[in-house]
matplotlib code that plots the C-alpha trace (Angstrom):
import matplotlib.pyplot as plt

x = [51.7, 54.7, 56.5, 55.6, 52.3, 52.2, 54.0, 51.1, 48.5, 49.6, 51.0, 49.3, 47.9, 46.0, 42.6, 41.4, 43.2, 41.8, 39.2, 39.1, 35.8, 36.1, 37.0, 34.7, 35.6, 34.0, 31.9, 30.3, 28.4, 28.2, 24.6, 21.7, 19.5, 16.2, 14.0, 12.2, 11.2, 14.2, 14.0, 10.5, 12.9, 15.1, 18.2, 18.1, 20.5, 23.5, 24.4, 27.4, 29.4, 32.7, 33.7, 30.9, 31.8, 29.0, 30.9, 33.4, 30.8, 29.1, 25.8, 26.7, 23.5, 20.0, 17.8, 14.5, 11.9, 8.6, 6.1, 3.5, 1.7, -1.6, -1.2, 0.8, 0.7, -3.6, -4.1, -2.1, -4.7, -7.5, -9.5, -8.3, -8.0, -11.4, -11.0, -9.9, -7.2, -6.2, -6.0, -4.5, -1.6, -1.1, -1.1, 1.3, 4.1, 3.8, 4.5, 7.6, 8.8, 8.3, 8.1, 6.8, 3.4, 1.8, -1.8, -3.9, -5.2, -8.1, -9.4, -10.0, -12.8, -14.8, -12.9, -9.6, -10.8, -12.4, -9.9, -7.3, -10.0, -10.7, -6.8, -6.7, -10.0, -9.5, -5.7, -4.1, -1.1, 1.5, 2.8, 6.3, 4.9, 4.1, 1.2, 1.1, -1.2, -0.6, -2.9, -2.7, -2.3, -5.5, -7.5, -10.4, -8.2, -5.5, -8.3, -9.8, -6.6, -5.6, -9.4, -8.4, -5.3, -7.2, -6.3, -3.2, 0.0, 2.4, 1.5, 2.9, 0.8, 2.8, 1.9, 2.9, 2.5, 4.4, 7.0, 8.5, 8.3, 6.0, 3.6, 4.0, 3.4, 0.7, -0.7, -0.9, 0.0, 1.9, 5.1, 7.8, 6.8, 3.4, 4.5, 6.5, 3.8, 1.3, 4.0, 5.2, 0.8, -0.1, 2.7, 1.1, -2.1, -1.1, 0.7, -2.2, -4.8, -2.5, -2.3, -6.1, -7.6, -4.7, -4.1, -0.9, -1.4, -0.2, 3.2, 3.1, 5.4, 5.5, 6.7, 7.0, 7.7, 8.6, 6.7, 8.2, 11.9, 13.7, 12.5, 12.7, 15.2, 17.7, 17.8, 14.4, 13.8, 15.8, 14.5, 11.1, 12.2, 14.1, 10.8, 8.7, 11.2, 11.2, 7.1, 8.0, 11.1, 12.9, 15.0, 16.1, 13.2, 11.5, 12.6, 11.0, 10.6, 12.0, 10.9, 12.8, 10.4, 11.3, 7.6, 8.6, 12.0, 14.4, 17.6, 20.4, 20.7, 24.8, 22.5, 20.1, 22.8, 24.1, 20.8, 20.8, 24.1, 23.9, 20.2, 22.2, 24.8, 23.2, 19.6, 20.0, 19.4, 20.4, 21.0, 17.6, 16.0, 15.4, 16.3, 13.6, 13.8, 10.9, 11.8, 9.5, 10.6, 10.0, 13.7, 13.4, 16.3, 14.4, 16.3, 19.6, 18.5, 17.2, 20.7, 23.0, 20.5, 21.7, 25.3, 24.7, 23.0, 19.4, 18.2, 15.0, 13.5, 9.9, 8.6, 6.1, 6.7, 7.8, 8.0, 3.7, 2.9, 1.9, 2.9, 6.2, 5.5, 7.1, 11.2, 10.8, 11.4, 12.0, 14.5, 16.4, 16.0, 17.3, 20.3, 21.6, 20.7, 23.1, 25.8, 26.1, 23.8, 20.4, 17.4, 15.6, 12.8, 12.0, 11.6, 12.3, 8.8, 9.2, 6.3, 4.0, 4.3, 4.4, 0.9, -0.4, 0.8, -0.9, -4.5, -4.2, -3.3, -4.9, -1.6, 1.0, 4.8, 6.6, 8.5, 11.6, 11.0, 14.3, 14.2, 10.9, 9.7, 9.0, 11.8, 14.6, 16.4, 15.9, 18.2, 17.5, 20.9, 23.5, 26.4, 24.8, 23.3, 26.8, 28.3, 25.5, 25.7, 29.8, 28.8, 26.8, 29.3, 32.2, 29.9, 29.4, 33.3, 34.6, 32.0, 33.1, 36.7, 36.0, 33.9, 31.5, 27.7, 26.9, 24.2, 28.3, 30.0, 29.9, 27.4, 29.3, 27.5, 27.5, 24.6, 22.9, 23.4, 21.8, 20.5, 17.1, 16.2, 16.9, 14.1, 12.1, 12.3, 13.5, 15.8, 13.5, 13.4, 16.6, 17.0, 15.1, 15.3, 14.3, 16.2, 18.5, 19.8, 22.8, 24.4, 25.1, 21.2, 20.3, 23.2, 21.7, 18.0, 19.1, 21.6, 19.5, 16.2, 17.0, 20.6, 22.5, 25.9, 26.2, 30.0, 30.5, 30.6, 27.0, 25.4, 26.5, 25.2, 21.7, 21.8, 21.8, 18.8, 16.6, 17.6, 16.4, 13.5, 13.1, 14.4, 11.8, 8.9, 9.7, 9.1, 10.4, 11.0, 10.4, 11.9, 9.1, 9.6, 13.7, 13.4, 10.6, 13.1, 15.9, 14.0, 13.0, 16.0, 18.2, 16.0, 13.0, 11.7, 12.4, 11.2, 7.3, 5.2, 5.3, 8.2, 10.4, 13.2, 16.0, 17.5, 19.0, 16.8, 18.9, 17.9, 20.5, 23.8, 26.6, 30.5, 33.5, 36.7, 39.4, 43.1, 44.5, 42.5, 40.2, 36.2, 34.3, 30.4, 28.0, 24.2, 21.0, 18.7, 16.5, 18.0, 16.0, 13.0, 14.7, 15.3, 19.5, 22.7, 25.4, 28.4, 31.6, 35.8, 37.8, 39.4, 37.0, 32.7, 32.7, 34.9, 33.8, 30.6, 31.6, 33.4, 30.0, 27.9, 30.2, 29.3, 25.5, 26.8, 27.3, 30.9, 31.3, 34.5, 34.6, 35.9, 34.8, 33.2, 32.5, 29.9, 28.7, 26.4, 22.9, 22.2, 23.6, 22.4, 22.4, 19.4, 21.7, 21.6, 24.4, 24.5, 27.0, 27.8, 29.5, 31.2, 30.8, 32.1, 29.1, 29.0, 31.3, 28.9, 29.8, 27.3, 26.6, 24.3, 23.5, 22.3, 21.3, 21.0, 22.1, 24.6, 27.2, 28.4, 25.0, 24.3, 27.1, 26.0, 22.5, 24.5, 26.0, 22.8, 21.4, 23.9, 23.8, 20.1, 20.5, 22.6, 20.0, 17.6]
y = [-40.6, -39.0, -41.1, -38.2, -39.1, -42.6, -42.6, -40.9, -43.0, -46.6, -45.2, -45.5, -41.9, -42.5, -43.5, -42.9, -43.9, -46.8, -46.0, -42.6, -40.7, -40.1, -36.5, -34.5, -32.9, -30.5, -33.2, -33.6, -30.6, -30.6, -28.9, -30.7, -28.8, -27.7, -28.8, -25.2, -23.5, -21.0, -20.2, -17.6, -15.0, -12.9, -11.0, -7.5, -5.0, -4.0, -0.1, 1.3, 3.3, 2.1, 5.5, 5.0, 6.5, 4.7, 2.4, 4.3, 6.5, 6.3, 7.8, 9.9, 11.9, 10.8, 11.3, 12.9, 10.7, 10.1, 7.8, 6.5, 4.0, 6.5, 5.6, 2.8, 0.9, 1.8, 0.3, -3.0, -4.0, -6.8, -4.4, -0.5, 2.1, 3.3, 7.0, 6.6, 4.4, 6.5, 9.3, 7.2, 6.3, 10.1, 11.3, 8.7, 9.7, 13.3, 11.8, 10.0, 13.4, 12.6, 16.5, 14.6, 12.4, 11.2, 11.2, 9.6, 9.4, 11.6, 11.4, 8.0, 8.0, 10.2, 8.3, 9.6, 12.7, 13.5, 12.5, 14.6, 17.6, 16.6, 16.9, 19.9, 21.6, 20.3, 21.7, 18.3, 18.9, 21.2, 24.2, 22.1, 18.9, 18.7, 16.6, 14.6, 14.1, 11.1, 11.2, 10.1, 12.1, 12.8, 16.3, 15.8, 13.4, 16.2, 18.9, 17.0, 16.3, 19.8, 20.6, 18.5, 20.7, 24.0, 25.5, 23.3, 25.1, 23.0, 20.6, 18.7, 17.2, 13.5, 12.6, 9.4, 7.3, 4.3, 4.5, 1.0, -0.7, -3.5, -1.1, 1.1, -2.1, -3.8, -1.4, 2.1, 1.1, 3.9, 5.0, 6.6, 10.3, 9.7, 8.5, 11.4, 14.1, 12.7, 13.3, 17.0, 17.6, 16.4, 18.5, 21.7, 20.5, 20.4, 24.0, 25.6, 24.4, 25.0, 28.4, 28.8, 26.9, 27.3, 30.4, 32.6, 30.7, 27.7, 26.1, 24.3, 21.1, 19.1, 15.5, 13.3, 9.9, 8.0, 4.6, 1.1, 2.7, 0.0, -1.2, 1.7, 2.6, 5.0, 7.3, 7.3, 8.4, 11.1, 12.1, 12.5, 13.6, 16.9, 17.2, 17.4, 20.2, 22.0, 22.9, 23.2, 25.1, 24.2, 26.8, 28.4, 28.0, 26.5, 22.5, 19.4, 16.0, 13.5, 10.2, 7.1, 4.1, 0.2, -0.2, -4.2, -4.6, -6.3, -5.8, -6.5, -3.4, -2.5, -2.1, -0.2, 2.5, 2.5, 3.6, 6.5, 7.7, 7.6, 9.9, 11.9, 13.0, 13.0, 15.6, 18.7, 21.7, 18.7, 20.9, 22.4, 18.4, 16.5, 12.6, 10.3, 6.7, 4.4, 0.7, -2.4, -5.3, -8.0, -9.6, -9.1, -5.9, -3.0, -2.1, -2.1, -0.9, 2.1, 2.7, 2.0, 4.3, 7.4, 6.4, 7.3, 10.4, 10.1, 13.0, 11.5, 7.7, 7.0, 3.8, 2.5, 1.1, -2.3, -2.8, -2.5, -2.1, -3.9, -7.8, -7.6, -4.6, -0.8, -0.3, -0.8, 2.5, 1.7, -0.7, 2.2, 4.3, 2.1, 1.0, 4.9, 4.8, 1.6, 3.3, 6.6, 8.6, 10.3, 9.6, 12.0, 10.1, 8.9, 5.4, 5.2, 4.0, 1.4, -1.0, 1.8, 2.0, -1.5, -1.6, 1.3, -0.2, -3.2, -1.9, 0.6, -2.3, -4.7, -7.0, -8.5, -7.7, -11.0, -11.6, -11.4, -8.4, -6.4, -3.9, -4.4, -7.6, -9.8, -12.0, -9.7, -8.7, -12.5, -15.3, -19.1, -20.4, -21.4, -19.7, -16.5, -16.0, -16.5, -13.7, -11.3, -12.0, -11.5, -7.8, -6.7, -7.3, -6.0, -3.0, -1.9, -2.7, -0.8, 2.7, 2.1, 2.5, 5.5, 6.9, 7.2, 5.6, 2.5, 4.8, 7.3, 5.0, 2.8, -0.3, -3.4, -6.2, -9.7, -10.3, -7.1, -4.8, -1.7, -1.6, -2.2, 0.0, 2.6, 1.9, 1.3, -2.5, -3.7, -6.1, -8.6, -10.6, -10.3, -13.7, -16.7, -19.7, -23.0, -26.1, -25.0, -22.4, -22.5, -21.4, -17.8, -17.1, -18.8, -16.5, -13.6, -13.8, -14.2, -11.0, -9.1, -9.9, -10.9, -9.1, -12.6, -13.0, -16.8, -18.1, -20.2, -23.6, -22.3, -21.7, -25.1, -27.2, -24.9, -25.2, -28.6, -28.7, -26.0, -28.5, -31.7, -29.4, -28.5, -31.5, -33.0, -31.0, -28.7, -25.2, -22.4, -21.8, -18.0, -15.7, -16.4, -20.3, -20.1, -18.1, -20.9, -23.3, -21.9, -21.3, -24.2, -25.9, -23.6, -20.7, -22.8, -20.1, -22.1, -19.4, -19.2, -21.3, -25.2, -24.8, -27.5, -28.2, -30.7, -32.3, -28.4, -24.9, -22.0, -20.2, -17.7, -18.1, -16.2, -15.9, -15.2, -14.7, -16.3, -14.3, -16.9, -16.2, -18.9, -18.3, -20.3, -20.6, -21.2, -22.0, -22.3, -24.9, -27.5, -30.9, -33.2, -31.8, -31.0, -28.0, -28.4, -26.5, -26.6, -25.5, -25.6, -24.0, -23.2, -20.6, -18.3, -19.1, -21.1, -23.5, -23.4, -24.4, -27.6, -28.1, -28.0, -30.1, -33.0, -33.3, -34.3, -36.7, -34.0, -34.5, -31.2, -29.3, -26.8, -26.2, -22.4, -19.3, -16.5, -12.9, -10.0, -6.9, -7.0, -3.4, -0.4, 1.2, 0.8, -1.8, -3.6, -7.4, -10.2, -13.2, -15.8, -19.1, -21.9, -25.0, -28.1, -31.3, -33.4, -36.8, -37.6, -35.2, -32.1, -28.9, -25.3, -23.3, -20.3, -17.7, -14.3, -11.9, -8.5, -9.5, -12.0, -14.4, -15.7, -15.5, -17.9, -19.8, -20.1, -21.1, -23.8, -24.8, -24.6, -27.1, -29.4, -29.4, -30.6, -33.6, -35.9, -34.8]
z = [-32.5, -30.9, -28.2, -25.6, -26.1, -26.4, -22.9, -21.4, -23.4, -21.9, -18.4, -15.1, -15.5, -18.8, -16.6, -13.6, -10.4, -8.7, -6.1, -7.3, -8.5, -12.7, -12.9, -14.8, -18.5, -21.0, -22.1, -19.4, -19.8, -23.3, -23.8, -25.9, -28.4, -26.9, -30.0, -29.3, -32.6, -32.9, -36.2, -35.6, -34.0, -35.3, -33.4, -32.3, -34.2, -32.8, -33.0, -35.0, -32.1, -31.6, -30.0, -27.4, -24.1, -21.5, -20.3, -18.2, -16.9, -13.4, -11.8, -8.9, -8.7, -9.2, -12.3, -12.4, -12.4, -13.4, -11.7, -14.1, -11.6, -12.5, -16.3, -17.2, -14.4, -13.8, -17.5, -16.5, -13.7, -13.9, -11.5, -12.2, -9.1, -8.0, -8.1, -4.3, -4.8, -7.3, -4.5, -2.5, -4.5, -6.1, -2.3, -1.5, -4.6, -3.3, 0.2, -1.5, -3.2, -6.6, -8.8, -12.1, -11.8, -14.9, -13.3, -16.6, -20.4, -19.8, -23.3, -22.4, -20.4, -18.1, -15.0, -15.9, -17.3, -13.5, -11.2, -13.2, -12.8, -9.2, -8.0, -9.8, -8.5, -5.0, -4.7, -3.8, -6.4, -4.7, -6.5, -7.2, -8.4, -12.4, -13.2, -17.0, -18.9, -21.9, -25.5, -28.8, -32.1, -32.9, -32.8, -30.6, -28.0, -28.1, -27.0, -24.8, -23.0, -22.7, -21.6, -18.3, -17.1, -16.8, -13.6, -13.1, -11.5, -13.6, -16.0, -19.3, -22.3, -23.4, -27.2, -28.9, -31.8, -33.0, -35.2, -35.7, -39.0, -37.5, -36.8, -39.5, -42.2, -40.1, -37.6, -39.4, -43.1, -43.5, -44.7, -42.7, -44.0, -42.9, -39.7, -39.0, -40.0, -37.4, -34.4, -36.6, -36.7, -33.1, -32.1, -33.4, -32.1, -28.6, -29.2, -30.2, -28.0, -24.8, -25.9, -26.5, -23.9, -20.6, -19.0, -17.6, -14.1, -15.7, -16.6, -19.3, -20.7, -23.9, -24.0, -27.4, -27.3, -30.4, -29.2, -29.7, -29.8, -29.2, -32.8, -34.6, -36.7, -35.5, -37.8, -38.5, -34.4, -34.8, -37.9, -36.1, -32.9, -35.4, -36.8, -33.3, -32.3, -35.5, -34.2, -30.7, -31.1, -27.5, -26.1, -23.2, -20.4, -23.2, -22.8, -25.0, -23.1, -25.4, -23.9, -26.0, -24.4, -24.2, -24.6, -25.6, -24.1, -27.1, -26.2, -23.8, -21.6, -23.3, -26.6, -25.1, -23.9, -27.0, -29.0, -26.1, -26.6, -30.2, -29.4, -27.3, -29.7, -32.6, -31.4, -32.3, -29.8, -26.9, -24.0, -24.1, -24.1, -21.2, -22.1, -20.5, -20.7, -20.1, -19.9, -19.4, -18.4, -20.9, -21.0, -17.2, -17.9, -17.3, -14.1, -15.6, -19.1, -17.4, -15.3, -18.3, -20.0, -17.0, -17.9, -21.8, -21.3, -19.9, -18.1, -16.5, -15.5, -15.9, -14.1, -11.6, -7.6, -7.4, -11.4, -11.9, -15.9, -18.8, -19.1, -17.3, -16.2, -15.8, -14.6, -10.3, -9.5, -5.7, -7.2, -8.8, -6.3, -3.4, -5.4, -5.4, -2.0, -1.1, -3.2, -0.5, -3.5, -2.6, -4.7, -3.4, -3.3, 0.9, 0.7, 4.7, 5.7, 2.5, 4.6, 4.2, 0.9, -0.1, 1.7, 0.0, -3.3, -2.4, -1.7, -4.7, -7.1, -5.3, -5.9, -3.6, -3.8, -3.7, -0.6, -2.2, -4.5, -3.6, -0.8, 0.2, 0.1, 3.2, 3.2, 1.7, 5.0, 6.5, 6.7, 7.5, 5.8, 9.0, 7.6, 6.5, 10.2, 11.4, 9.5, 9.8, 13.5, 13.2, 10.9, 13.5, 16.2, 14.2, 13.7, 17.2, 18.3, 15.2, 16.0, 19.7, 18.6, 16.7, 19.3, 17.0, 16.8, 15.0, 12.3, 12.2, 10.3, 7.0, 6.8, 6.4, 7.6, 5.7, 3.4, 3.8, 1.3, 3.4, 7.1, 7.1, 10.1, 7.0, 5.3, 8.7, 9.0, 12.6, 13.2, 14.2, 11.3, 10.2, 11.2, 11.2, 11.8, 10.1, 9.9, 7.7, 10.4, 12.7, 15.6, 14.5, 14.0, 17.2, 18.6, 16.9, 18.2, 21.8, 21.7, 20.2, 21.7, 25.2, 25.3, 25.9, 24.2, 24.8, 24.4, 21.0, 22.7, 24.5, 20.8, 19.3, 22.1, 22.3, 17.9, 18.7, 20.4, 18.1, 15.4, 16.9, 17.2, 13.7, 12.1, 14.1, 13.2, 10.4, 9.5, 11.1, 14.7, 15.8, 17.9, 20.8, 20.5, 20.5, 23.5, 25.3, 24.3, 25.8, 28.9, 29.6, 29.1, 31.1, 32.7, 34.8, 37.1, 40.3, 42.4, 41.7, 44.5, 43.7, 40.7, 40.7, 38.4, 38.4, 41.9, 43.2, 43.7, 45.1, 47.8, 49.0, 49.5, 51.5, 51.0, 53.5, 52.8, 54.9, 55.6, 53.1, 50.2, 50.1, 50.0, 52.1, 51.1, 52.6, 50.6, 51.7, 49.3, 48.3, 47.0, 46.4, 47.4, 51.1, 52.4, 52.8, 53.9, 51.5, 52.9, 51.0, 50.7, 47.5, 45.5, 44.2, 45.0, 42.2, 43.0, 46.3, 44.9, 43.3, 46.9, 48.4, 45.7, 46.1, 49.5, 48.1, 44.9, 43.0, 40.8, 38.4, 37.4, 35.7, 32.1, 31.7, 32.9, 31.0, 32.1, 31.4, 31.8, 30.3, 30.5, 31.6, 35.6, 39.2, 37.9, 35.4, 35.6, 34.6, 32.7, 34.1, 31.5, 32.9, 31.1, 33.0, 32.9, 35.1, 35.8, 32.6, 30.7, 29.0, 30.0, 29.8, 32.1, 32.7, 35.4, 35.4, 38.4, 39.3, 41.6, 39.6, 42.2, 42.5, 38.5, 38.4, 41.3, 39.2, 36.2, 38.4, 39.4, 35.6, 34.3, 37.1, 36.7, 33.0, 33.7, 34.3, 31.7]

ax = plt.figure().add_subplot(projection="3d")
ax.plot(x, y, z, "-o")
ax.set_aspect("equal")
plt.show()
């Protein structure tokens, strides 16, 4: 051992000082095996591209997208749509703007095969909207499908079949050639009967999807991707859908845009294919699969609202779509009315979105933590001084308010529940609920002493304490309506009051009340009506100074009313109240009245 270190071994700083905590060390959180049966699962493969070009690459405009809450997300549900929920929700994705709409498996049952003929037949797809429609491989599903789109203004036909090695060796027992001559023979399938069975008054759209992508090899994809396009023959105003699905999500999302660029440079004929990427969301990924996906050369998105879909369920497209929209991008998809279509999502699927499912969810706007009330209350004020500077509106310039990544009157929520309160909350969301429903701005010192209370309140009983409740609270502890017949509140009511003005500059005031239940003259001389105020109370027992005094307007008019807070020291205690009235020398005078009211209590 080196004397350097034997120093520090036997010094003073080799342990702990006395009376101090032990500090903590790597040890400490030295991690234990979890005795969970690793060995079953095998890692997923990484992709040769060291060249890859993804990563410095940003979205700037949005995708296409595909809804597949019809399809996918029908199949995933204990109870599937009744054919009008199924309306329902197809009426409601036009609403939104969505151009692509995979509408069902119609050779899978007569229930699909009839709505799809229904929305056709009874003209509810616009002329601009491309309807899909999803089979298998196989002859007789294939003409059946097509059978379904007669009489459609736009529509595509989506074939699959898996193409893993899983499936391929358990599944199909096939080798990779046979594999790739079903997609290469459903292909020519789908051709032919679109040309036999649809007429001129249709557009029609092929879409191949090599199923269970993420596990097939790479080359292997491609190889049967080139061979679906040899029969299709993409060109110009000819495009081939080539959707590359997560259909059992395995990777991390970087991997997943690496198997896309890698698709994207290596397809032939590329600027006639539209990229589509369809993630689920079994490593719970999808939603930034599917955007590092757009970054590596996807054209298009295919998803459900709020994530529905097999196990885990489809990529959220509202997810996706709202995060363009907080980045200044258009999604060109409305989600402003996003309660409506939560709802509707709700009855079609007969499901609940969580409350905290991002951007629409109950609670997802809401805070109950103190400190997070306080700076949303702070963003909001900030807001409105920094728009009045620019002599611009608050909706004119840039959102920037704590803890809330968009405004949610965007998307059509009011501010109502912005913040709530519980007894986790402070000051700043008691603040917030008074401004903003009852347009009082109450001075810092005025918040803490009223937080006080609402948390006595809460602490107390528990749960949350609404808007209505905070404001019942705060009434009757500084607003008692002394003026309706038989009120009484405290030892003072006001009844009117008058103010002269001598040569000297002193106000003299003079104030008609009731103290102590009799009806009294208060007569009083001081610098200003306040202090002439205090001059008159002492004259009934009353000893109050005051330590501040702050106002101001309520709303805007010849109608406009004031709020007047007052500080006051009273009878050794410390005391806000309040007073509001459209003429301010007697909202102060209330205010007065309010905290010498409180004293005793």
């Amino acid at each position: 051992m080196s004397e350097r270190t034997s120093e520090r071994g036997s010094g003073p700083a080799a342990g702990p000082a006395v009376g101090r905590p032990t500090p903590l060390t790597n040890a400490t959180h030295t991690q234990r095996p979890s005795g969970m049966p690793i060995h079953k699962y095998g890692r997923y493969e990484a992709v040769d591209i060291p060249d890859r070009t993804w990563p410095d690459n940003r979205v700037t405009q949005a995708p296409r997208w595909l809804s597949t809450d019809l399809r996918d997300g029908n199949q995933a549900l204990i109870d599937p749509m009744s054919p009008a929920r199924k309306r329902e929700m197809f009426d409601l994705l036009v609403r939104m703007g969505y151009k692509e709409i995979e509408v069902g498996f119609p050779s899978s049952g007569e229930t699909d095969f009839a709505f799809v003929r229904s929305i056709i037949e009874e003209g509810a797809v616009p002329e601009d909207v491309t309807i899909s429609v999803l089979t298998q491989a196989r002859e007789e599903l294939i003409e059946r499908t097509v059978q379904s789109l007669v009489g459609a203004h736009r529509a595509t036909v989506h074939l699959y079949n898996a193409t893993a090695p899983t499936f391929r060796r358990v599944v199909f027992r096939g080798t990779r050639e046979q594999v790739r001559q079903i997609a290469v023979d459903g292909t020519r399938l789908v051709s032919e009967y679109a040309e036999k069975i649809l007429g001129p008054e249709t557009v029609f759209g092929y879409q191949y999807s090599p199923e269970i992508f993420t596990d097939t090899e790479l080359d292997f994809a491609l190889e049967v991707c080139e061979g679906v396009m040899d029969i299709w023959q993409p060109e110009e105003g000819r495009e081939i859908i080539l959707n590359l699905p997560a259909t059992v999500e395995r990777s991390t999302p970087s991997t997943h845009a690496d198997r896309f660029e890698w698709m994207s440079r290596n397809l032939s004929r590329r600027e006639y294919v539209c990229l589509s990427v369809h993630p689920h969301n079994d490593r719970g990924t999808a939603v930034a699969a599917a955007e590092l996906a757009l970054m590596a050369g996807a054209d298009r998105i295919e998803g459900c609202l709020f994530g529905q879909g097999e196990r885990t369920g489809n990529v959220d497209l509202v997810t996706l779509g709202m995060n363009l929209f907080s980045q200044g991008i258009d999604p060109q998809i409305d989600f402003s009315q996003i309660d409506e279509i939560r709802r509707t999502s709700e009855y079609c699927n007969q499901m609940e979105i969580h409350p905290r499912h991002p951007y629409a969810g109950d609670l997802v706007y809401t805070a109950f933590s103190g400190s997070h009330q306080d700076a949303i209350k702070k963003g909001f004020d900030a807001m409105e001084a920094d728009a009045a500077a620019q002599g611009k509106t608050v909706d004119g310039i840039e959102w920037a308010v704590p803890y809330l990544p968009i405004d949610p009157k965007d998307v059509g929520r009011s501010y109502e529940a912005v913040i709530r309160v519980n007894s986790q909350s402070g000051k700043g969301g008691i603040a917030y609920v008074l401004k903003n429903d009852h347009k009082l701005d109450l001075p810092r010192r005025m918040q803490i002493e009223f937080s006080r209370i609402i948390q006595a309140k809460t602490d107390s009983e528990g749960g949350e304490v609404t808007p209505g409740a905070i404001w019942s609270i705060f009434q009757d502890e500084y607003l008692p309506n002394a003026e309706e017949p038989g009120a009484r509140w405290g030892r003072i009511q006001l009844r009117s009051g008058q103010t002269t003005t001598e040569k000297d500059g002193t106000d003299t005031l003079t104030v008609e009340a009731v103290v102590d239940g009799v009806e009294t003259v208060l007569t009083g001389t001081g610098n200003g009506p306040i202090s002439a105020f205090f001059a008159a109370l002492a004259a009934v027992g009353v000893d109050a100074r005051l330590l501040d005094y702050s106002e101001h307007t309520m709303s805007e008019g010849a109608s406009a009313q004031a709020a007047s807070y007052i500080e006051c020291a009273i009878d050794g205690k410390v005391l806000w109240g309040i007073g509001i009235d459209a003429n301010t020398t007697r909202a102060s005078l209330k205010a007065v009245v309010s905290a010498v009211n409180r004293a005793p209590r």
